[in-house]
PDB file of N, CA, C and O in Angstrom:
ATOM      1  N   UNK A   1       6.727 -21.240 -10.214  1.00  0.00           N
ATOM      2  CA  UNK A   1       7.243 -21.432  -8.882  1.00  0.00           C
ATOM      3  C   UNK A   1       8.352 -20.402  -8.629  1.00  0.00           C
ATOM      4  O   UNK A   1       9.330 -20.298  -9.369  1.00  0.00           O
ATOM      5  N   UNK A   2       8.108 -19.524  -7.362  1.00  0.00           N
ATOM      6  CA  UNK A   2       9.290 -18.896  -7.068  1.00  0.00           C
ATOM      7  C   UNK A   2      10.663 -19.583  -6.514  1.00  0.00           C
ATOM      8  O   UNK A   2      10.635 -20.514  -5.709  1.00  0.00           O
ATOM      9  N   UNK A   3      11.869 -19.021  -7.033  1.00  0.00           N
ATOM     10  CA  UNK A   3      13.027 -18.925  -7.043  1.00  0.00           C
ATOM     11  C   UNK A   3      13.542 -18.237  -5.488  1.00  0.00           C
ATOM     12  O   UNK A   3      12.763 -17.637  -4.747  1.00  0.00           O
ATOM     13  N   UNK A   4      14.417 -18.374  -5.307  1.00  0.00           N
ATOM     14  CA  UNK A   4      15.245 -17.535  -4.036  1.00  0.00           C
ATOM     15  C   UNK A   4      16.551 -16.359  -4.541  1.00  0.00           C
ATOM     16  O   UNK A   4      17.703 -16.764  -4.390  1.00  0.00           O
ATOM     17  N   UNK A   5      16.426 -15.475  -4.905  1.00  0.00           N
ATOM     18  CA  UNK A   5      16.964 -14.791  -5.579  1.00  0.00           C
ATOM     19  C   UNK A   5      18.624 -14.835  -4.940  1.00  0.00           C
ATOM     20  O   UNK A   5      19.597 -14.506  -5.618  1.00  0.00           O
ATOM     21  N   UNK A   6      18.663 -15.084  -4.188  1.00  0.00           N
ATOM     22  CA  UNK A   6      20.246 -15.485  -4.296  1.00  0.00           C
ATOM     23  C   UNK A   6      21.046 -16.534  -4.557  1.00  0.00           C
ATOM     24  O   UNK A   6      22.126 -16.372  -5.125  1.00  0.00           O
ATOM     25  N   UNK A   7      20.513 -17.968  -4.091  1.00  0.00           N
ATOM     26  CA  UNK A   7      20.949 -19.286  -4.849  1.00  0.00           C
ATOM     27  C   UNK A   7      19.989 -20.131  -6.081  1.00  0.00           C
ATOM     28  O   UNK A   7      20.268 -21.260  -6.484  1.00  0.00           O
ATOM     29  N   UNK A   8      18.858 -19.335  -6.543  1.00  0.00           N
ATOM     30  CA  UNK A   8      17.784 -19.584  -7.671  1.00  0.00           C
ATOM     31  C   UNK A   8      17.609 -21.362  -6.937  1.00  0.00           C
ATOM     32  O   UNK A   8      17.854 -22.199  -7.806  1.00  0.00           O
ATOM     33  N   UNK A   9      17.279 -21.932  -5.681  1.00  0.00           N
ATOM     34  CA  UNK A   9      16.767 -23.226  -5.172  1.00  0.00           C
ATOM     35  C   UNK A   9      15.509 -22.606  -5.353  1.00  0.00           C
ATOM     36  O   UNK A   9      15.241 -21.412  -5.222  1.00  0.00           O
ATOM     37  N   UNK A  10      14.588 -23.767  -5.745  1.00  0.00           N
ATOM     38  CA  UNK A  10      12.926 -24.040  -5.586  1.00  0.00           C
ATOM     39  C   UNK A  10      12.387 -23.154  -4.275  1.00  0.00           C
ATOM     40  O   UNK A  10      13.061 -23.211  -3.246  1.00  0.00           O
ATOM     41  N   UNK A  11      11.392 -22.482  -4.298  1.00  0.00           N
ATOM     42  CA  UNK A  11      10.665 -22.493  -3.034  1.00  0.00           C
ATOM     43  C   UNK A  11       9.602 -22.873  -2.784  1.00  0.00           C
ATOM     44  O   UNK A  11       8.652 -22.822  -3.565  1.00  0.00           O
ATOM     45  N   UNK A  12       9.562 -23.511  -1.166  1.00  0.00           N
ATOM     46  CA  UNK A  12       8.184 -23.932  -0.520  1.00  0.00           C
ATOM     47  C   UNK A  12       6.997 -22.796   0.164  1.00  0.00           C
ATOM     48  O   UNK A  12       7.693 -21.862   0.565  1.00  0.00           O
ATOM     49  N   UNK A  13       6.374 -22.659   0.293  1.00  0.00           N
ATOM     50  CA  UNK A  13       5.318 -21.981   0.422  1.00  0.00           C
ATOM     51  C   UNK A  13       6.328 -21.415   2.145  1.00  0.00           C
ATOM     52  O   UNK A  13       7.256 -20.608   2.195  1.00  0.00           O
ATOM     53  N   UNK A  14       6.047 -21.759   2.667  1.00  0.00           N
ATOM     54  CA  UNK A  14       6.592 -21.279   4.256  1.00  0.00           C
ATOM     55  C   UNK A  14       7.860 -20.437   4.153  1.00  0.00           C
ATOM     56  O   UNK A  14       8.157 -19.418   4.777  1.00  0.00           O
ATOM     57  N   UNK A  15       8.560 -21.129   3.184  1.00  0.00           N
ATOM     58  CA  UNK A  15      10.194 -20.221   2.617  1.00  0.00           C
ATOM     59  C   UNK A  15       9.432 -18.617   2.298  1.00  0.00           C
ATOM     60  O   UNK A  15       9.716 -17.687   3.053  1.00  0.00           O
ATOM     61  N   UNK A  16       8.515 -18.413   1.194  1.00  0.00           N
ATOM     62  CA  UNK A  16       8.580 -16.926   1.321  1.00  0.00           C
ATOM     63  C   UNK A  16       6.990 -16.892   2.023  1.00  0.00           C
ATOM     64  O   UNK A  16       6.200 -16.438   1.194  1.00  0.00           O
ATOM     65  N   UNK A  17       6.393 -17.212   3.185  1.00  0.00           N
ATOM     66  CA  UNK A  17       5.566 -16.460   4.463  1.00  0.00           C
ATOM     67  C   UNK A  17       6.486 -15.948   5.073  1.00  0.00           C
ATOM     68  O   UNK A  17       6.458 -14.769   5.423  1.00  0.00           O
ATOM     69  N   UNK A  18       7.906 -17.108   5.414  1.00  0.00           N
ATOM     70  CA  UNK A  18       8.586 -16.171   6.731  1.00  0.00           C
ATOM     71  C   UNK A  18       9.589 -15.387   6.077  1.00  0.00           C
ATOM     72  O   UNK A  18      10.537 -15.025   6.775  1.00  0.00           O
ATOM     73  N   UNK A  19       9.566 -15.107   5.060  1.00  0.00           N
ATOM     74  CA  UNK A  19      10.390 -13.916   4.128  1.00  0.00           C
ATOM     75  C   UNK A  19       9.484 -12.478   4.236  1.00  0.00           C
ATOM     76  O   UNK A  19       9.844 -11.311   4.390  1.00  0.00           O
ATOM     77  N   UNK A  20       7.968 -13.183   4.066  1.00  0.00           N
ATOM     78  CA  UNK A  20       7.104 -11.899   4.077  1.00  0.00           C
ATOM     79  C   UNK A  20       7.098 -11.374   5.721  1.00  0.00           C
ATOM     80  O   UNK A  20       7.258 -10.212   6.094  1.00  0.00           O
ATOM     81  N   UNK A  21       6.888 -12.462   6.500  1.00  0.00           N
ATOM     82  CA  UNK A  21       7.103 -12.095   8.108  1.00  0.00           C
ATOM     83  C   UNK A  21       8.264 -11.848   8.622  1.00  0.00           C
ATOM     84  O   UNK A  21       8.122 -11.721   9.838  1.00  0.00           O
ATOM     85  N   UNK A  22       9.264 -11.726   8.327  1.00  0.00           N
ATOM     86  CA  UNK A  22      10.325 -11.309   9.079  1.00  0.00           C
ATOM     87  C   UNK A  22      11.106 -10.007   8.038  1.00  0.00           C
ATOM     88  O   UNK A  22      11.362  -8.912   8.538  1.00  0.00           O
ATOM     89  N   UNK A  23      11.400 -10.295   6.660  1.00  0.00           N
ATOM     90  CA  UNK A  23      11.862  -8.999   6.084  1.00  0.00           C
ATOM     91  C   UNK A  23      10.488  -7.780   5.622  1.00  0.00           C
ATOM     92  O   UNK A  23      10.495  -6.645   6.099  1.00  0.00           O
ATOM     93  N   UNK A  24       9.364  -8.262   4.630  1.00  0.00           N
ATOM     94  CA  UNK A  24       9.043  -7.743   3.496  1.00  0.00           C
ATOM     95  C   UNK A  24       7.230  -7.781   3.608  1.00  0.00           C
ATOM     96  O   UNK A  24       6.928  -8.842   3.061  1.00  0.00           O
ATOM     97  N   UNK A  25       6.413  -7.341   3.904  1.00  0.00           N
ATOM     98  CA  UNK A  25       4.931  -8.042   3.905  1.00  0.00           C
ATOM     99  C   UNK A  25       4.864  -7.722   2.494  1.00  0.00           C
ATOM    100  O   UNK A  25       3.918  -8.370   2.048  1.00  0.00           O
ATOM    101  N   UNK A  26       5.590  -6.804   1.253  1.00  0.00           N
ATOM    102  CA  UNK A  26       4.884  -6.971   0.441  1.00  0.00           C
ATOM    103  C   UNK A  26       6.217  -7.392  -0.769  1.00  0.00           C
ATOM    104  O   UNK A  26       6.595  -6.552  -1.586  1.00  0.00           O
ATOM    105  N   UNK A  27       6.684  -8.497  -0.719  1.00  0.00           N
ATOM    106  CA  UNK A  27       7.922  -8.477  -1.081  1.00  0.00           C
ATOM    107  C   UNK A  27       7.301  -9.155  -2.092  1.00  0.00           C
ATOM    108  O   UNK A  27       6.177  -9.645  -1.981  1.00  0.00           O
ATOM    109  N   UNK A  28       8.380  -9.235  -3.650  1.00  0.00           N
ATOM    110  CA  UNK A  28       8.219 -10.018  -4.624  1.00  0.00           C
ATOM    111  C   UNK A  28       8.823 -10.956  -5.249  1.00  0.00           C
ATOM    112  O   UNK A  28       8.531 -11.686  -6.196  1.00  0.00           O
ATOM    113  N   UNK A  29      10.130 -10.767  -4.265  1.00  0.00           N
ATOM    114  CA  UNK A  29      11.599 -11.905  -4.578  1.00  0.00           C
ATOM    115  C   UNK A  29      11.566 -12.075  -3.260  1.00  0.00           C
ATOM    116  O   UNK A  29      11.105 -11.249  -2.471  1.00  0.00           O
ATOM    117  N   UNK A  30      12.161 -13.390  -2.902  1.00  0.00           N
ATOM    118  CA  UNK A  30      13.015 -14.415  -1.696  1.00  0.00           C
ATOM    119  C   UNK A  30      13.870 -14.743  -1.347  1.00  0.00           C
ATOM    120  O   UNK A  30      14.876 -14.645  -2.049  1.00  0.00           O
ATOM    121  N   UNK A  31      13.915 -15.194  -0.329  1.00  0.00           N
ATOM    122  CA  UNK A  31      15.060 -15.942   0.347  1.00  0.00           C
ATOM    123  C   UNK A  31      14.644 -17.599   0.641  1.00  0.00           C
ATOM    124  O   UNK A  31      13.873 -18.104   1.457  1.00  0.00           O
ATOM    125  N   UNK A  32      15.228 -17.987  -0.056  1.00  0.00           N
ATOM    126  CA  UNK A  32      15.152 -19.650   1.036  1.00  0.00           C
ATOM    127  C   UNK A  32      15.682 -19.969   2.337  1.00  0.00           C
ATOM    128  O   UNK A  32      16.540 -19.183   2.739  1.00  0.00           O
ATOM    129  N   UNK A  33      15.340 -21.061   3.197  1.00  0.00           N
ATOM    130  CA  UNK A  33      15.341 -20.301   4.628  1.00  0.00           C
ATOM    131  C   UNK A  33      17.253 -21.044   4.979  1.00  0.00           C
ATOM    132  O   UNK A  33      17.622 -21.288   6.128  1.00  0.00           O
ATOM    133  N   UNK A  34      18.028 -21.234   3.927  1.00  0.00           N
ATOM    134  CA  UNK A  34      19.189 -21.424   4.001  1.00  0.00           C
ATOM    135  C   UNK A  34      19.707 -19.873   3.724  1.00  0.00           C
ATOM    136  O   UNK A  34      20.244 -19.355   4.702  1.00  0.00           O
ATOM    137  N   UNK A  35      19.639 -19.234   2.782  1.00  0.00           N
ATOM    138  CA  UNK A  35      19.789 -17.645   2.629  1.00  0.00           C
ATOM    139  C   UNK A  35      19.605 -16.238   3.449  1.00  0.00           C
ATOM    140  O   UNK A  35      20.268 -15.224   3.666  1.00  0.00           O
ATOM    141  N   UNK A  36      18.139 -16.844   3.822  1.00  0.00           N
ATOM    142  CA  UNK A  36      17.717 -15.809   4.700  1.00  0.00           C
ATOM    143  C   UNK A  36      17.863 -15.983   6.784  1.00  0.00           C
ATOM    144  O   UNK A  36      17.479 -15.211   7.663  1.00  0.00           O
ATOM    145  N   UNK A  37      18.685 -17.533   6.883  1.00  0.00           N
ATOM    146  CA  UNK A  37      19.148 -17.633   7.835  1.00  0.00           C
ATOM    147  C   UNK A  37      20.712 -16.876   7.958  1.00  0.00           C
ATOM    148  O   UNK A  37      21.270 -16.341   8.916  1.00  0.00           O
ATOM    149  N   UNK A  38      21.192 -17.119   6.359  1.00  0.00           N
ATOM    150  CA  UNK A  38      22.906 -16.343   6.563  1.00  0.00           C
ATOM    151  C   UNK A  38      22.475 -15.073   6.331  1.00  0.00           C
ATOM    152  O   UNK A  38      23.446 -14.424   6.720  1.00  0.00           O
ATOM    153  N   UNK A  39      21.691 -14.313   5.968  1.00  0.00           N
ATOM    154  CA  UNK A  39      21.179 -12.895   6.116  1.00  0.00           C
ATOM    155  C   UNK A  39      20.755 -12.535   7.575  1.00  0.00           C
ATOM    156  O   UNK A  39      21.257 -11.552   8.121  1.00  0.00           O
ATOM    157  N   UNK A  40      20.103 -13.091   8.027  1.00  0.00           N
ATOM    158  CA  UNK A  40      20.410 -12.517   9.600  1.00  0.00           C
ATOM    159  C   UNK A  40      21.722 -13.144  10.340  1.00  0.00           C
ATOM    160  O   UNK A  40      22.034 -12.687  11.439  1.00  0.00           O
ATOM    161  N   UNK A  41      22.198 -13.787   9.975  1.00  0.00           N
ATOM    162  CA  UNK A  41      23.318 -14.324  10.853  1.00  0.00           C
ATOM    163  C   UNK A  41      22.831 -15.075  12.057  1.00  0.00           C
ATOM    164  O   UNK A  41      22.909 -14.738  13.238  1.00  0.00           O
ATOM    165  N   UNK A  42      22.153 -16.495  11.367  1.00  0.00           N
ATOM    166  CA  UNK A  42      21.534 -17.389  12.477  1.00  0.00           C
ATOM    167  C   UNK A  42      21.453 -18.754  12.025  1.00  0.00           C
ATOM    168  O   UNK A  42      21.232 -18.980  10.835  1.00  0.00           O
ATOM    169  N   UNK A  43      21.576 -19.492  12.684  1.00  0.00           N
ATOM    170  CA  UNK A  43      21.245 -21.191  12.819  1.00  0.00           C
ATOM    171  C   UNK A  43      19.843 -21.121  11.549  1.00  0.00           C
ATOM    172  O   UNK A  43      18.905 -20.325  11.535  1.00  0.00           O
ATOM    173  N   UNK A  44      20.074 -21.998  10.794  1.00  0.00           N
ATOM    174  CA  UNK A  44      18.828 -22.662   9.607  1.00  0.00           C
ATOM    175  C   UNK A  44      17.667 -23.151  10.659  1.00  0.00           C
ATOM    176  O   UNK A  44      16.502 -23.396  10.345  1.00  0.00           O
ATOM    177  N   UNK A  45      18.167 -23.229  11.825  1.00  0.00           N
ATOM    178  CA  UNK A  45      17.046 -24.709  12.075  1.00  0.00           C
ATOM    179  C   UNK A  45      16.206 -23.133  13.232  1.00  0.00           C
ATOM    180  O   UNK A  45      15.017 -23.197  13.546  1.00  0.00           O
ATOM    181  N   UNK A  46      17.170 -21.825  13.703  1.00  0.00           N
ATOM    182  CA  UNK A  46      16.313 -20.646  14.251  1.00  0.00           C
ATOM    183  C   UNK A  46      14.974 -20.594  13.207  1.00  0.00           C
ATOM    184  O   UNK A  46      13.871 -20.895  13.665  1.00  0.00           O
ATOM    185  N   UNK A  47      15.104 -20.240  11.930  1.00  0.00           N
ATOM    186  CA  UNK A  47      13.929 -20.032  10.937  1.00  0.00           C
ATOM    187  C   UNK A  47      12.970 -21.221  11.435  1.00  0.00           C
ATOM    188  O   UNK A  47      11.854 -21.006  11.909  1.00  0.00           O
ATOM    189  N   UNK A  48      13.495 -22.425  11.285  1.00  0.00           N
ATOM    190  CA  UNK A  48      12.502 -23.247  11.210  1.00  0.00           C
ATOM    191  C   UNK A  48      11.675 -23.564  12.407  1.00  0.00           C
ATOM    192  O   UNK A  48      10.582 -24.131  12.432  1.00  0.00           O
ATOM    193  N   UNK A  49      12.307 -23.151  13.289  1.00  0.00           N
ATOM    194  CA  UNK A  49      11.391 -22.792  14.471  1.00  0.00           C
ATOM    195  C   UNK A  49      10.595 -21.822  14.793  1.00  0.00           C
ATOM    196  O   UNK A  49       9.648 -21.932  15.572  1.00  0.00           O
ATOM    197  N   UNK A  50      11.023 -20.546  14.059  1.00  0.00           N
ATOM    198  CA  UNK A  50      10.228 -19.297  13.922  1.00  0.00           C
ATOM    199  C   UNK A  50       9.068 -19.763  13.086  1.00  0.00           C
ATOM    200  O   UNK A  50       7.937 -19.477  13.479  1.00  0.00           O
ATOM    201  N   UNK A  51       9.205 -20.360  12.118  1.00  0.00           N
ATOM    202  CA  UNK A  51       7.682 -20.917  10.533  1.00  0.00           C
ATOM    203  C   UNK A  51       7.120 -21.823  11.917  1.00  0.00           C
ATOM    204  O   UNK A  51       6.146 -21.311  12.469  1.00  0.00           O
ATOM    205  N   UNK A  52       7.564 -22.929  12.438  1.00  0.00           N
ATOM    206  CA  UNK A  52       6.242 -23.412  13.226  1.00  0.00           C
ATOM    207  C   UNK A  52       5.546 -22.484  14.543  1.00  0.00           C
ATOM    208  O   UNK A  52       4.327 -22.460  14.711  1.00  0.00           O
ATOM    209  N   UNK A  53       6.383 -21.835  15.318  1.00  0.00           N
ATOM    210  CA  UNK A  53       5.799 -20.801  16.387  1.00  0.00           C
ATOM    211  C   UNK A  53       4.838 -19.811  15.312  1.00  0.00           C
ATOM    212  O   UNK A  53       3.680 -19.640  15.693  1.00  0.00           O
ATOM    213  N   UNK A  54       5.172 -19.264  14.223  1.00  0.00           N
ATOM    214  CA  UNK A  54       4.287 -18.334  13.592  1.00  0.00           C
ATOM    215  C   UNK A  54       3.032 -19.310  13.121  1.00  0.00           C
ATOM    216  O   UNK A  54       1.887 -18.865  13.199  1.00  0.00           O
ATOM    217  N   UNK A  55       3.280 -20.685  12.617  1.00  0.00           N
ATOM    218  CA  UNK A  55       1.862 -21.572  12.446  1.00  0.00           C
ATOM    219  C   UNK A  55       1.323 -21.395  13.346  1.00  0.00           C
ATOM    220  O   UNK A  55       0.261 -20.783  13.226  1.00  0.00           O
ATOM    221  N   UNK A  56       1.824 -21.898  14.939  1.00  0.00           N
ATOM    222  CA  UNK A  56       1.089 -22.218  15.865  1.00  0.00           C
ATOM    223  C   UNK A  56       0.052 -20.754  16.525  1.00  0.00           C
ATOM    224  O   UNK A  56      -0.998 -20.835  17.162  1.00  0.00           O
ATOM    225  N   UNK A  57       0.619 -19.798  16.199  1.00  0.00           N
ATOM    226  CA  UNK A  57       0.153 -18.639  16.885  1.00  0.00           C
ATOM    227  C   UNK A  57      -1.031 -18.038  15.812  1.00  0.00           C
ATOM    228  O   UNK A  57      -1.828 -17.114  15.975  1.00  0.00           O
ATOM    229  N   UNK A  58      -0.811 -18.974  14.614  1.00  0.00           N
ATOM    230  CA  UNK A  58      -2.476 -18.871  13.587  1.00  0.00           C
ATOM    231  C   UNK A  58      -1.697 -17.727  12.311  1.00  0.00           C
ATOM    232  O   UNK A  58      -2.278 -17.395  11.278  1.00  0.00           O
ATOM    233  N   UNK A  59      -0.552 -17.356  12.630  1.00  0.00           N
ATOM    234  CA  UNK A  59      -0.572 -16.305  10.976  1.00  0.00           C
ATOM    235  C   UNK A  59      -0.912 -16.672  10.156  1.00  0.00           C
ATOM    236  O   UNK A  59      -0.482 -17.792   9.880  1.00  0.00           O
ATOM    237  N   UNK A  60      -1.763 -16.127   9.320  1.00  0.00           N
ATOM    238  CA  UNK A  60      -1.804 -16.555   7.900  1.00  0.00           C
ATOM    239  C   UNK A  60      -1.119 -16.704   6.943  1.00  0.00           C
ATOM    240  O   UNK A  60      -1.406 -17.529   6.074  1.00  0.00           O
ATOM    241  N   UNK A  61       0.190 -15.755   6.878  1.00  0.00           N
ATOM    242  CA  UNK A  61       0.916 -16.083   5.757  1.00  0.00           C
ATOM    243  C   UNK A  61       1.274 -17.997   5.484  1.00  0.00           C
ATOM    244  O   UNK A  61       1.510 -18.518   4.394  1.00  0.00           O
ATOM    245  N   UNK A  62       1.217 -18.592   6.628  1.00  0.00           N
ATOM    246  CA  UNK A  62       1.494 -19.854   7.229  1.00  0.00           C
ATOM    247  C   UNK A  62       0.446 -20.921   6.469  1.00  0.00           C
ATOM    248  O   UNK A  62      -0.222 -21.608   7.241  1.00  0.00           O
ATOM    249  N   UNK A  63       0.301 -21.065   5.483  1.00  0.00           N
ATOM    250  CA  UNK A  63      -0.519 -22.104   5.255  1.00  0.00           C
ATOM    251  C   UNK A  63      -0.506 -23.313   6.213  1.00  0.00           C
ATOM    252  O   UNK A  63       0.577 -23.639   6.700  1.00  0.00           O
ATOM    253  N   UNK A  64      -1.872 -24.159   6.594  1.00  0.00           N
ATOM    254  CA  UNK A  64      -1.818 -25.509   6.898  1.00  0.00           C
ATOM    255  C   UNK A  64      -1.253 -26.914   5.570  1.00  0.00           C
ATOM    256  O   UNK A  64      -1.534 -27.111   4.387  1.00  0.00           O
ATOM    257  N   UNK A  65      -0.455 -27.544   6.482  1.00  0.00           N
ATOM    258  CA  UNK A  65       0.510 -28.348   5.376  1.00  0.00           C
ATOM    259  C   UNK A  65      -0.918 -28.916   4.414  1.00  0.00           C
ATOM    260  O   UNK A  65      -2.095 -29.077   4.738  1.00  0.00           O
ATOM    261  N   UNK A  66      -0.325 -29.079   3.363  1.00  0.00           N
ATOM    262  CA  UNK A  66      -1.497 -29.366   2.230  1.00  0.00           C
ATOM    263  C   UNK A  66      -1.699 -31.135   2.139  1.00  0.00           C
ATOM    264  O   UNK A  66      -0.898 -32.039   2.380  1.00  0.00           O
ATOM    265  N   UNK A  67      -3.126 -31.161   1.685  1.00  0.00           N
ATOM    266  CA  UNK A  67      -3.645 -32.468   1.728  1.00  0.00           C
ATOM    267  C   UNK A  67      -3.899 -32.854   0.194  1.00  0.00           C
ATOM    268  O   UNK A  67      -4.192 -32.026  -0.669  1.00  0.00           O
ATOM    269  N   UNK A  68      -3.733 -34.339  -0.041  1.00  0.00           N
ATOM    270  CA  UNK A  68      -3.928 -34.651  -1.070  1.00  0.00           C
ATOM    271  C   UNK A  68      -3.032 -34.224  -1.901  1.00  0.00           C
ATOM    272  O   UNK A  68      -3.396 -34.375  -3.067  1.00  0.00           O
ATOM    273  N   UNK A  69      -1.998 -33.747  -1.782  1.00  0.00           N
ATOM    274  CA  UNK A  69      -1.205 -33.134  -3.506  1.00  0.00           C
ATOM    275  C   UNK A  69      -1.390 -31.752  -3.477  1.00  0.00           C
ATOM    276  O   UNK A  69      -0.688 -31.247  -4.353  1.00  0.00           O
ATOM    277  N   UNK A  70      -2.156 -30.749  -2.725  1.00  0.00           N
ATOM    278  CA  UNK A  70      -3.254 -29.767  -3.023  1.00  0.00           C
ATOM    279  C   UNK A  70      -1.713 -28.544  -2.091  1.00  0.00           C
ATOM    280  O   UNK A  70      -1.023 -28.579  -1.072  1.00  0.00           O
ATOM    281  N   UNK A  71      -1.883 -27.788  -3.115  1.00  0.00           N
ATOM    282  CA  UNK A  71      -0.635 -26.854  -3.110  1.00  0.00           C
ATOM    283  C   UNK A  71      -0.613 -26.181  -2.214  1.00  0.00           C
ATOM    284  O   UNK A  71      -1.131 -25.136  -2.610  1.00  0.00           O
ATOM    285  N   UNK A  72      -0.186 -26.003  -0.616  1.00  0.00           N
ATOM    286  CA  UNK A  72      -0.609 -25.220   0.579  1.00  0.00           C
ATOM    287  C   UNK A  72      -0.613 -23.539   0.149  1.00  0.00           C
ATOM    288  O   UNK A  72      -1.106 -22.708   0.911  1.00  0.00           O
ATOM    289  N   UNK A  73       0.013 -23.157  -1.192  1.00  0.00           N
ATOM    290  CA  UNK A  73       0.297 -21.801  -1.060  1.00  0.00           C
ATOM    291  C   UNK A  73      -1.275 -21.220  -1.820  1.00  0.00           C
ATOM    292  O   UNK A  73      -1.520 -20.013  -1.825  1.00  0.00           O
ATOM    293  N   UNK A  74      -2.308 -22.291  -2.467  1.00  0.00           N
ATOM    294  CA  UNK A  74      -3.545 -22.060  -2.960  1.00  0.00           C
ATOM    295  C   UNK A  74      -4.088 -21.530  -2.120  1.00  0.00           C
ATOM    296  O   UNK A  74      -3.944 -21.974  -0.981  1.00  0.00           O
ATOM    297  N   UNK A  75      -5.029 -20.232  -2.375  1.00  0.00           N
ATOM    298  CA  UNK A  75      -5.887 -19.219  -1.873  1.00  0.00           C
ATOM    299  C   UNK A  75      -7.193 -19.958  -2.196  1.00  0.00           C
ATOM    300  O   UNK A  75      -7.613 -20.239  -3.319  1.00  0.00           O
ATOM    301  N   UNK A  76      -7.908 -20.292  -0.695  1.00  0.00           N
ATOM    302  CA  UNK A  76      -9.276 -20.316  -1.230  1.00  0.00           C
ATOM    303  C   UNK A  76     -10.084 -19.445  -0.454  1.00  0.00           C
ATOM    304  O   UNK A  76      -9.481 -18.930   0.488  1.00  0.00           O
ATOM    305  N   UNK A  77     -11.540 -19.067  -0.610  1.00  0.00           N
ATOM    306  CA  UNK A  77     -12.132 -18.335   0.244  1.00  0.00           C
ATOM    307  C   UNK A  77     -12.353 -18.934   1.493  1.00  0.00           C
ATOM    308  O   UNK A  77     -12.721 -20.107   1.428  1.00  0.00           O
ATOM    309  N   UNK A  78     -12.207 -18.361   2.815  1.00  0.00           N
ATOM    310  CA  UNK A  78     -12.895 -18.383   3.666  1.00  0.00           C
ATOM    311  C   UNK A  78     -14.364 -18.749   3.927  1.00  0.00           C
ATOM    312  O   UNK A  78     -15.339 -18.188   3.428  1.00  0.00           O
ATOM    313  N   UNK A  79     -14.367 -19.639   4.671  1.00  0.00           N
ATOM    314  CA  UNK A  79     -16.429 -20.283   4.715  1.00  0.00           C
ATOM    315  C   UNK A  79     -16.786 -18.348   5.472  1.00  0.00           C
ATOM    316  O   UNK A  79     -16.266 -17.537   6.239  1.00  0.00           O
ATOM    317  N   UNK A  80     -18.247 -18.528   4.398  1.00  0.00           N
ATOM    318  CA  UNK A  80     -18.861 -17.587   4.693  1.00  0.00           C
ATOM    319  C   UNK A  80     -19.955 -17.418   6.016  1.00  0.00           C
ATOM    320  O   UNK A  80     -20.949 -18.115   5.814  1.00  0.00           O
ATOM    321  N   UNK A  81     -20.014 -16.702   7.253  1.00  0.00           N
ATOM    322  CA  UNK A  81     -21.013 -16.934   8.513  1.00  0.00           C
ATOM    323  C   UNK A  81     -22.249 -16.908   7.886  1.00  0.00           C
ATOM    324  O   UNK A  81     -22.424 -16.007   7.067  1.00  0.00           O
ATOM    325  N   UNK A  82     -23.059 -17.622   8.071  1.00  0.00           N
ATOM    326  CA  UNK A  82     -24.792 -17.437   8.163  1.00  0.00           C
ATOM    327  C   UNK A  82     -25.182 -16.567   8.311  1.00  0.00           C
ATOM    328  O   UNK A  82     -24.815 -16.299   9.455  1.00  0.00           O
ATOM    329  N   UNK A  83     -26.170 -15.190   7.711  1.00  0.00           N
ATOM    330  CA  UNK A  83     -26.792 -14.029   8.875  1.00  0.00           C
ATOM    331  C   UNK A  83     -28.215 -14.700   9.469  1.00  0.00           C
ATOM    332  O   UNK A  83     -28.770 -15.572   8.800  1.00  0.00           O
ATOM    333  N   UNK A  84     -28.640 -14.373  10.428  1.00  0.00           N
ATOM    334  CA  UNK A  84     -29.848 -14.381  10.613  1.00  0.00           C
ATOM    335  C   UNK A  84     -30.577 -13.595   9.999  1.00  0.00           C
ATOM    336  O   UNK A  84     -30.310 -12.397  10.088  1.00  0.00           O
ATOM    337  N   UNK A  85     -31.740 -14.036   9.175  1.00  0.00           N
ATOM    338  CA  UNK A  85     -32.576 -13.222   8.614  1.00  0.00           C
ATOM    339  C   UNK A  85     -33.787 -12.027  10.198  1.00  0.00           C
ATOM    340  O   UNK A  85     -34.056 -12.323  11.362  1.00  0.00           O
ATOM    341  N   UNK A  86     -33.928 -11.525   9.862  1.00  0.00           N
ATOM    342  CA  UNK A  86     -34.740 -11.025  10.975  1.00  0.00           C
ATOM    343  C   UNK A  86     -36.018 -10.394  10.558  1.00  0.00           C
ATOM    344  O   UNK A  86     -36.166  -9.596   9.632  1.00  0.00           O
ATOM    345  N   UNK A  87     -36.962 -10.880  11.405  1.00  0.00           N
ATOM    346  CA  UNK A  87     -38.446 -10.678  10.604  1.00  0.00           C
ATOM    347  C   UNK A  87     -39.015  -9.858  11.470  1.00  0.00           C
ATOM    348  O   UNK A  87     -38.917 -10.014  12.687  1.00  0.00           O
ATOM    349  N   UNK A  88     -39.508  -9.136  11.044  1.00  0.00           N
ATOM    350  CA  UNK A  88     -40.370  -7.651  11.675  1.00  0.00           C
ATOM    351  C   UNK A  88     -41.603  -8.400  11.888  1.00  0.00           C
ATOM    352  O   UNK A  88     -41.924  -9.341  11.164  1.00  0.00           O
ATOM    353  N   UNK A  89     -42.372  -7.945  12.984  1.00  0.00           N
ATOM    354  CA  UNK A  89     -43.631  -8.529  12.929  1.00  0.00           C
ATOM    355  C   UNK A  89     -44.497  -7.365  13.438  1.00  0.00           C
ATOM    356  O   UNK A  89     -45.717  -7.499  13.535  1.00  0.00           O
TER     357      UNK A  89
END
């Protein structure tokens, strides 16, 4: 589990999406969104309104909250489209 490299608190999956969306897309250390709110110099609860407007608008870094126990930051594949086969005649 990642760390927040300035106060070493736990992180939640949304803590480093909106680390990757607002500082870093390819970052490898964090901020928790108590850290990375006093890094821009803003209200805790600004972030937390930015992580649901970025859900709502579909980013991906944004996992959907997880079901069952099931870790929202888990990668699974995408359902694959059907092709139509197409038959020469």
């Amino acid at each position: 589990m990642s760390q927040c490299y300035q106060c070493q608190r736990p992180l939640v999956s949304d803590e480093i999406a909106i680390y990757r969306k607002m500082v870093d897309r390819g970052a490898g250390r964090f901020l928790c969104k108590t850290c990375l709110a006093a890094y821009f110099s803003v209200p805790e609860e600004l972030i937390e309104k930015k992580i649901e407007q970025f859900r709502r608008q579909g980013c991906l870094l944004f996992a959907a909250q997880p079901l069952n126990g099931e870790s929202a930051s888990k990668e699974t594949d995408p359902p694959q489209k059907e092709r139509k086969k197409h038959v020469n005649s």
